[in-house]
MMTF fields as JSON, N, C-alpha, C and O atoms, coordinates in Angstrom:
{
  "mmtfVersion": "1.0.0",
  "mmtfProducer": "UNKNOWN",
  "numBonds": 411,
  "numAtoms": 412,
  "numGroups": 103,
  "numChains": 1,
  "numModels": 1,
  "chainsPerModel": [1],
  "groupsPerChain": [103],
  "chainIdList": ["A"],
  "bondAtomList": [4, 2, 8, 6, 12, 10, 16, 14, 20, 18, 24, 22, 28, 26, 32, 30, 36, 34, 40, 38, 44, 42, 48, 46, 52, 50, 56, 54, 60, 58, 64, 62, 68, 66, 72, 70, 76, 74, 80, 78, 84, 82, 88, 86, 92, 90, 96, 94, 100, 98, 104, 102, 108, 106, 112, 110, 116, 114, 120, 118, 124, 122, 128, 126, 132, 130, 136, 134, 140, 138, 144, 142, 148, 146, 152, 150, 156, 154, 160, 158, 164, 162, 168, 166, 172, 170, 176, 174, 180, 178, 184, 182, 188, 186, 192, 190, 196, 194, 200, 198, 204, 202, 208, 206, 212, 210, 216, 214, 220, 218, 224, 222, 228, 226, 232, 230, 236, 234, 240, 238, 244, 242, 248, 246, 252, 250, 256, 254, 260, 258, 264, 262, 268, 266, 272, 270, 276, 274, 280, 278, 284, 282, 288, 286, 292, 290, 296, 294, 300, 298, 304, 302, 308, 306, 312, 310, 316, 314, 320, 318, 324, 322, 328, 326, 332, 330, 336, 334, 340, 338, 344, 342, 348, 346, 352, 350, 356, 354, 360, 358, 364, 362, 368, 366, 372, 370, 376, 374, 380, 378, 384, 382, 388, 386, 392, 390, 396, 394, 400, 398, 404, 402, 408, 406],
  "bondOrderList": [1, 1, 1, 1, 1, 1, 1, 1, 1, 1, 1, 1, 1, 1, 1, 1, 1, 1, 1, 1, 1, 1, 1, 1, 1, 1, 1, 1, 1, 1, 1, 1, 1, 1, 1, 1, 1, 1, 1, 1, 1, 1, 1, 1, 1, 1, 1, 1, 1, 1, 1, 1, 1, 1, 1, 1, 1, 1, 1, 1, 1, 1, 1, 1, 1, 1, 1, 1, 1, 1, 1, 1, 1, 1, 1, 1, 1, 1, 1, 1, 1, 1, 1, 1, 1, 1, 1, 1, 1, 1, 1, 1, 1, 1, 1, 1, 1, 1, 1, 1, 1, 1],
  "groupList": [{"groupName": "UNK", "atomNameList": ["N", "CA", "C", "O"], "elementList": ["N", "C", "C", "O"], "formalChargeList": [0, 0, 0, 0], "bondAtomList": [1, 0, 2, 1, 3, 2], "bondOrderList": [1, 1, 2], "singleLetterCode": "X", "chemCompType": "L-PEPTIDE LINKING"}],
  "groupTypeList": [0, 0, 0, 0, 0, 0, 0, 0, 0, 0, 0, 0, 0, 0, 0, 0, 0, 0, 0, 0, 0, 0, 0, 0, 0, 0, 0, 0, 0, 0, 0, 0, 0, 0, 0, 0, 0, 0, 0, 0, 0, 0, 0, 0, 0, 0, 0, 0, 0, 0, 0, 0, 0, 0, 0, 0, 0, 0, 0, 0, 0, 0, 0, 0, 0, 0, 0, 0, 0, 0, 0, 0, 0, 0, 0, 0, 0, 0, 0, 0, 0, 0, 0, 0, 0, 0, 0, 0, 0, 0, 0, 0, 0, 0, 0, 0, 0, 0, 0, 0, 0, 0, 0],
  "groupIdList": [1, 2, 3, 4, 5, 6, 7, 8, 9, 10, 11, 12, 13, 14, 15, 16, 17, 18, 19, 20, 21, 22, 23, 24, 25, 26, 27, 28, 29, 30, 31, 32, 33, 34, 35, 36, 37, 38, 39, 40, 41, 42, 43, 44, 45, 46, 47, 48, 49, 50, 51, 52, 53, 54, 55, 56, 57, 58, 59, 60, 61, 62, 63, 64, 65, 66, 67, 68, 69, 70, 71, 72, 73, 74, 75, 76, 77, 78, 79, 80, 81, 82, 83, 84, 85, 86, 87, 88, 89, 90, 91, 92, 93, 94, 95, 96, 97, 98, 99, 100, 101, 102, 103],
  "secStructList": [7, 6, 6, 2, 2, 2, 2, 2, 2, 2, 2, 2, 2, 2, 2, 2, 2, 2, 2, 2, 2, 2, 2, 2, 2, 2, 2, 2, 2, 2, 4, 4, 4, 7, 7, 1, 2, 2, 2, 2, 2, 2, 2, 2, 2, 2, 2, 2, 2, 2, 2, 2, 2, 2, 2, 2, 2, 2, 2, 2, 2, 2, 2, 2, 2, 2, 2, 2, 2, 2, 2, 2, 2, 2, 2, 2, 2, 6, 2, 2, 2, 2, 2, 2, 2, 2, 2, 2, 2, 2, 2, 2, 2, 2, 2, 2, 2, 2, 2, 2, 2, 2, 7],
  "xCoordList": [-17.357, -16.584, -15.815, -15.783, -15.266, -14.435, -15.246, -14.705, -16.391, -17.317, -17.701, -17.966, -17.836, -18.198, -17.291, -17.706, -16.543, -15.15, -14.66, -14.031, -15.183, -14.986, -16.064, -15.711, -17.426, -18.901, -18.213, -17.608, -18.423, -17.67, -16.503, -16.511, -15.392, -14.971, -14.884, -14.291, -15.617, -16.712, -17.365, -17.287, -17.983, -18.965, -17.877, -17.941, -16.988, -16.227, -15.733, -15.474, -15.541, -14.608, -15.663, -15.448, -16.976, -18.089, -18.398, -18.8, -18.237, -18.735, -17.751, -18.063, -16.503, -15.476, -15.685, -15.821, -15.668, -15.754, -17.237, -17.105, -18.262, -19.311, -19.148, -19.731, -17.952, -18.212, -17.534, -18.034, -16.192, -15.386, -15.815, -15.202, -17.303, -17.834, -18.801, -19.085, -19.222, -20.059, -19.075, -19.361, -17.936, -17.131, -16.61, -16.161, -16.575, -16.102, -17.005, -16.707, -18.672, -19.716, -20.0, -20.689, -19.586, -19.58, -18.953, -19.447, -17.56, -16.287, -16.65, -16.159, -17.784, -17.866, -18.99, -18.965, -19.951, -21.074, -20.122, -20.507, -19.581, -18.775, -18.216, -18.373, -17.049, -16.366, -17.432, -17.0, -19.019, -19.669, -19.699, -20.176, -18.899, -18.963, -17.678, -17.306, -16.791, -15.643, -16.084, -16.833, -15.672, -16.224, -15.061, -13.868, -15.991, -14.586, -15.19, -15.718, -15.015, -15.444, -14.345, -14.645, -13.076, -12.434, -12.787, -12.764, -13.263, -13.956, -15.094, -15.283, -16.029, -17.495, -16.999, -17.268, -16.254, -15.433, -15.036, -15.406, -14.181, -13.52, -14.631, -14.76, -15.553, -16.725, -17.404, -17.106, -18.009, -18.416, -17.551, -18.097, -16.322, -15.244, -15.88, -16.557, -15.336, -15.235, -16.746, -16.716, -17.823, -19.035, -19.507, -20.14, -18.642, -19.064, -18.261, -18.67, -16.858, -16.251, -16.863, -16.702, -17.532, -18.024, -19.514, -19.537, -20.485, -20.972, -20.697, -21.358, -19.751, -18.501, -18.095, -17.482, -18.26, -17.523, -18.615, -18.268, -19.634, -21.051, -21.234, -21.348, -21.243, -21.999, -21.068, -21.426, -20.114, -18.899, -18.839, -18.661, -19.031, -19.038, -19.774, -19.454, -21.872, -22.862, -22.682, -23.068, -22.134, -22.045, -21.045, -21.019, -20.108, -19.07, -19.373, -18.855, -20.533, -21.262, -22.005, -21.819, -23.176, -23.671, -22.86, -23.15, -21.562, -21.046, -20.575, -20.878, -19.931, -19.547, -20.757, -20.657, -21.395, -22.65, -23.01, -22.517, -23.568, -23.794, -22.714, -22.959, -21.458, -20.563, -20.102, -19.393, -20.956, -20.596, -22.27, -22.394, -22.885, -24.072, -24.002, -24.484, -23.501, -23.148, -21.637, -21.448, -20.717, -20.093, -20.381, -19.661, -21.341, -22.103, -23.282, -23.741, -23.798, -24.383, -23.853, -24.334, -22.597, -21.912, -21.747, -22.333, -20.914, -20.833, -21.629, -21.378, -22.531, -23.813, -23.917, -23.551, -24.762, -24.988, -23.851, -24.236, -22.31, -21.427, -21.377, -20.91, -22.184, -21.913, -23.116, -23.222, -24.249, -25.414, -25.574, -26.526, -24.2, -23.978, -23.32, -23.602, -22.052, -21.07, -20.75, -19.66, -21.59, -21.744, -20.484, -19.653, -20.702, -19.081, -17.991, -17.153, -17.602, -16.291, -16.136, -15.139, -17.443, -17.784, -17.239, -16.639, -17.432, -17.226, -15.973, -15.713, -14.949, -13.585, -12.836, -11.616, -13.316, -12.302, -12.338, -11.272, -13.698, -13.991, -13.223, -12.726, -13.278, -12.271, -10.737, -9.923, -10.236, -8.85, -8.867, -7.727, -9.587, -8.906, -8.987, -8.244, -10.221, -9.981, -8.851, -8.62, -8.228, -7.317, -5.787, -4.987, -5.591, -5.074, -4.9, -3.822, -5.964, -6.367, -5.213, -4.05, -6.304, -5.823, -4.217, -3.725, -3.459, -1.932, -1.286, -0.49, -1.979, -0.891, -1.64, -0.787, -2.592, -3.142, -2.179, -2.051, -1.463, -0.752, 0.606, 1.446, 0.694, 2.257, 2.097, 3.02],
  "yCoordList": [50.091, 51.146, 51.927, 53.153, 51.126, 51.881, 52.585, 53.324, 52.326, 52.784, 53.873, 54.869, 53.947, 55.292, 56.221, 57.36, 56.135, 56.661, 57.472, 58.525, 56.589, 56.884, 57.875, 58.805, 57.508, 58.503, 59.675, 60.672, 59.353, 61.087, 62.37, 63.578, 61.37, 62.556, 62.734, 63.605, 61.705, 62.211, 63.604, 64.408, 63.647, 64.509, 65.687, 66.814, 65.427, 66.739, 67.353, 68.557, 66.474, 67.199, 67.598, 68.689, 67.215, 67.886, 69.358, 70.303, 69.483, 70.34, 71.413, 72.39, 71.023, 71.779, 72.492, 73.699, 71.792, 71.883, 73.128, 74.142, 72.86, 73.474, 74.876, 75.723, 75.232, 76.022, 77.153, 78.203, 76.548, 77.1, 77.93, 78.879, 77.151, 77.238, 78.579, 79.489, 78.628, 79.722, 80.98, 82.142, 80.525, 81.677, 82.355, 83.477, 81.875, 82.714, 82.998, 83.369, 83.114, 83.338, 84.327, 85.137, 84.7, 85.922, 87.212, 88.191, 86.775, 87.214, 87.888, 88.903, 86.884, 87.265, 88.786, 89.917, 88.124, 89.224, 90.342, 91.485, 90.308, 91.6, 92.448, 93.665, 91.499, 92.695, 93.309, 93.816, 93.155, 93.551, 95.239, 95.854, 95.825, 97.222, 97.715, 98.843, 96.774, 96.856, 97.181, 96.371, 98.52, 98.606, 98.411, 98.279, 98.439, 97.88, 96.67, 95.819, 96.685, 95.468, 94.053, 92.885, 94.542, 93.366, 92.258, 91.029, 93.726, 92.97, 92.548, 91.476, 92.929, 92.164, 90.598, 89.739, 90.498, 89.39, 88.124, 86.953, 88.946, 88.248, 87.523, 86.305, 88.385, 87.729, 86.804, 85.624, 86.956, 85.978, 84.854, 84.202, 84.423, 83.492, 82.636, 81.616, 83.533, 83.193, 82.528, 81.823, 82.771, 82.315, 80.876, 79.845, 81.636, 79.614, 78.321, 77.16, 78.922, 78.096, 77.767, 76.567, 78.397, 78.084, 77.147, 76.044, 77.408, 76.415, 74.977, 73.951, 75.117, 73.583, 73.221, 72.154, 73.826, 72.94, 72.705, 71.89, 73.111, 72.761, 71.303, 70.224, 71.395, 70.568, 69.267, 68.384, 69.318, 67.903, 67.331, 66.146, 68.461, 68.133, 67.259, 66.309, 67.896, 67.095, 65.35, 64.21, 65.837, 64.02, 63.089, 61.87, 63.934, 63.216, 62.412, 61.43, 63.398, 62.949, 61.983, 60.859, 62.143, 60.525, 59.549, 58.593, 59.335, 58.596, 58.406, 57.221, 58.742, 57.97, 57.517, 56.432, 57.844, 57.771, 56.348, 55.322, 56.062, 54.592, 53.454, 52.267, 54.06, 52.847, 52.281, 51.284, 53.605, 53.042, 52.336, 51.357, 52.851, 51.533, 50.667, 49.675, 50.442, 48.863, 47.898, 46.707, 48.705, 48.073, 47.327, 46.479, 47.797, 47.952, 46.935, 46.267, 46.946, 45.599, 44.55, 43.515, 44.615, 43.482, 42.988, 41.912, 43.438, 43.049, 42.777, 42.238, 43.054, 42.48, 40.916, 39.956, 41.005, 39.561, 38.912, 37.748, 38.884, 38.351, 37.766, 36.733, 39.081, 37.586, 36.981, 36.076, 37.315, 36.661, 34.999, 34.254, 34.611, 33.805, 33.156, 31.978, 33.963, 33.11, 33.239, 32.971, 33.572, 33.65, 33.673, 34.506, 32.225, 31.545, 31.937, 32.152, 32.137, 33.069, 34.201, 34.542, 34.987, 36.483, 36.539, 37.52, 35.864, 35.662, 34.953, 34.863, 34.337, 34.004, 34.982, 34.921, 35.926, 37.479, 37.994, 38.37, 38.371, 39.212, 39.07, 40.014, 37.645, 37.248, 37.325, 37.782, 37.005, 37.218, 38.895, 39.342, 39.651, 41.121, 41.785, 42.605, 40.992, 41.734, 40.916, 41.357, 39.653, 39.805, 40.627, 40.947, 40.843, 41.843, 42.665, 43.116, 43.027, 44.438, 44.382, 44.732, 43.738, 43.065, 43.499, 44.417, 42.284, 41.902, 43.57, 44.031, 44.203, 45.53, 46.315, 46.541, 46.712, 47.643, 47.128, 47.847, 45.91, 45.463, 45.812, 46.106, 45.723, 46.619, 48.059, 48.838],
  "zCoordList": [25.47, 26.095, 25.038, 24.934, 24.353, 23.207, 22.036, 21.214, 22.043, 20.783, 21.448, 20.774, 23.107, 23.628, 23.681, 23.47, 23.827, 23.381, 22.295, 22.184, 21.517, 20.402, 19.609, 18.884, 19.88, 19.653, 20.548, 20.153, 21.552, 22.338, 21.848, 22.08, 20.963, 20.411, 19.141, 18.506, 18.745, 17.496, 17.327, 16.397, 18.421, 18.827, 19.418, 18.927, 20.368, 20.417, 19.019, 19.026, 17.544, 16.383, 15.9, 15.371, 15.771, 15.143, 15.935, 15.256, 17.087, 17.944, 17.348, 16.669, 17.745, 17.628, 15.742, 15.541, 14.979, 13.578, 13.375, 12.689, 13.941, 13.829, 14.019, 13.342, 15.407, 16.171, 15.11, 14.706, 14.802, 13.924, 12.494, 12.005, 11.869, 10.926, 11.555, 10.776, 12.83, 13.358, 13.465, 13.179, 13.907, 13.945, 13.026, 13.262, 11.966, 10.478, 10.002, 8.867, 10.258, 9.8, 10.416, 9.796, 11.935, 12.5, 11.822, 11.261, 12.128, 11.352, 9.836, 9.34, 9.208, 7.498, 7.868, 7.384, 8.984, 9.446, 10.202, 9.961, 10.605, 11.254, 10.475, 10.569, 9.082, 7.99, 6.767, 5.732, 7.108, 6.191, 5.928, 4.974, 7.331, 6.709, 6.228, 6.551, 5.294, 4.566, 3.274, 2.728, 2.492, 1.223, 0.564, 0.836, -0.688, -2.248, -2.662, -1.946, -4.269, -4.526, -4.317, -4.56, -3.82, -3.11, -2.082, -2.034, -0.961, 0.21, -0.025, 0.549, -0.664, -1.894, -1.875, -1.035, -2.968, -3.961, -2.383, -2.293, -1.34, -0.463, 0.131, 0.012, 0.866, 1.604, 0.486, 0.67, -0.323, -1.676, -1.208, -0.319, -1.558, -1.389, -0.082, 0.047, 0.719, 2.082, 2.687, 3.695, 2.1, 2.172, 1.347, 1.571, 0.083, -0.792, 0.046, 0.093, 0.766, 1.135, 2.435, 2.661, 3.418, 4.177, 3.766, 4.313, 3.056, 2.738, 1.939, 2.103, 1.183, 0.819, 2.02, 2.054, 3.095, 4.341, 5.37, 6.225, 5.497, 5.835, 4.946, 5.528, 3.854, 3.442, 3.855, 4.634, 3.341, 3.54, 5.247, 5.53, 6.3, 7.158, 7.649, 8.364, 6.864, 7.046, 6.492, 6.75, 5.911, 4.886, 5.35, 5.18, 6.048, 6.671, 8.196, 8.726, 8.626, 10.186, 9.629, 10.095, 8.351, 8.07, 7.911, 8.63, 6.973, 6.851, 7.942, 8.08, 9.05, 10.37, 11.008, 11.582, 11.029, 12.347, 10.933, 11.4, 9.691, 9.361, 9.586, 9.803, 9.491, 9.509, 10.592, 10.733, 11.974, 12.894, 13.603, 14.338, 13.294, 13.261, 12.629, 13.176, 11.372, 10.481, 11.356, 11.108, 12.355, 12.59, 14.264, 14.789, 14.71, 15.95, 15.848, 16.775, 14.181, 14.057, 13.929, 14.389, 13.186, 13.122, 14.053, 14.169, 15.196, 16.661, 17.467, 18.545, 17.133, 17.893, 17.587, 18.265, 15.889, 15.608, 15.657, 15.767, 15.646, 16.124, 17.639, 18.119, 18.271, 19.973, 20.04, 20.868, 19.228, 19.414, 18.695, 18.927, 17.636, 16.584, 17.465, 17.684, 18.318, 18.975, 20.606, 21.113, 21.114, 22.571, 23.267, 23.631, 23.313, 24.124, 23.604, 24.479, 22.515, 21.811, 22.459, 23.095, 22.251, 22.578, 24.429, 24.869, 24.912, 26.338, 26.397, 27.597, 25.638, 26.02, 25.259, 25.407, 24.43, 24.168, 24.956, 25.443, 25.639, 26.441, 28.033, 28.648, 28.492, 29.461, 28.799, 29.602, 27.628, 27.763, 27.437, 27.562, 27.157, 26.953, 28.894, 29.433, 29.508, 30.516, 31.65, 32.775, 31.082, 31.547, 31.117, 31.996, 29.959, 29.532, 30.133, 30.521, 30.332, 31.148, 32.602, 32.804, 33.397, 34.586, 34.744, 35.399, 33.72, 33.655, 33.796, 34.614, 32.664, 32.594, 33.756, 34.614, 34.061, 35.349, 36.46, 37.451, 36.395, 38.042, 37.884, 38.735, 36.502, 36.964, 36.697, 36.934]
}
């Protein structure tokens, strides 16, 4: 439950992050009929930095998306090693649960 949770707004900051990256790419395509070699120079800028943030973004989604399959394996072969453990956390968190949902 919590890993879904957690993939979900994963996926909302990537979404969100992407969208942001589309929108200043508009923005760079819209001020293209700004002359001067300022606005040249600015869009230049504004374009390397948008691909430095493409790229970090991409590497930043692998690196979550492996560590959260390496930690998803762990937990796996963890209840598959320890069953009965795996099933008396699992009963005391959902009594946890339980205790605080009643008040």
């Amino acid at each position: 439950m919590a890993s879904k949770s957690a993939k979900t707004a994963q996926d909302i900051l990537m979404a969100d992050f992407q969208a942001l990256v589309r929108d200043t790419e508009k923005l760079l395509a819209d001020t293209a009929n700004l002359a001067g070699d300022q606005a040249d120079e600015l869009r230049e800028q504004i374009h390397d930095r948008l691909m430095q943030a493409r790229e970090t973004l991409q590497l930043t989604q692998d690196s979550a998306r492996q560590r959260g399959q390496a930690a998803l394996g762990s937990a796996e072969q963890y209840v598959q090693d320890n069953p009965w453990q795996a099933i008396g956390i699992a009963a005391g968190v959902g009594l946890l649960i339980g205790l605080l949902a009643k008040r």
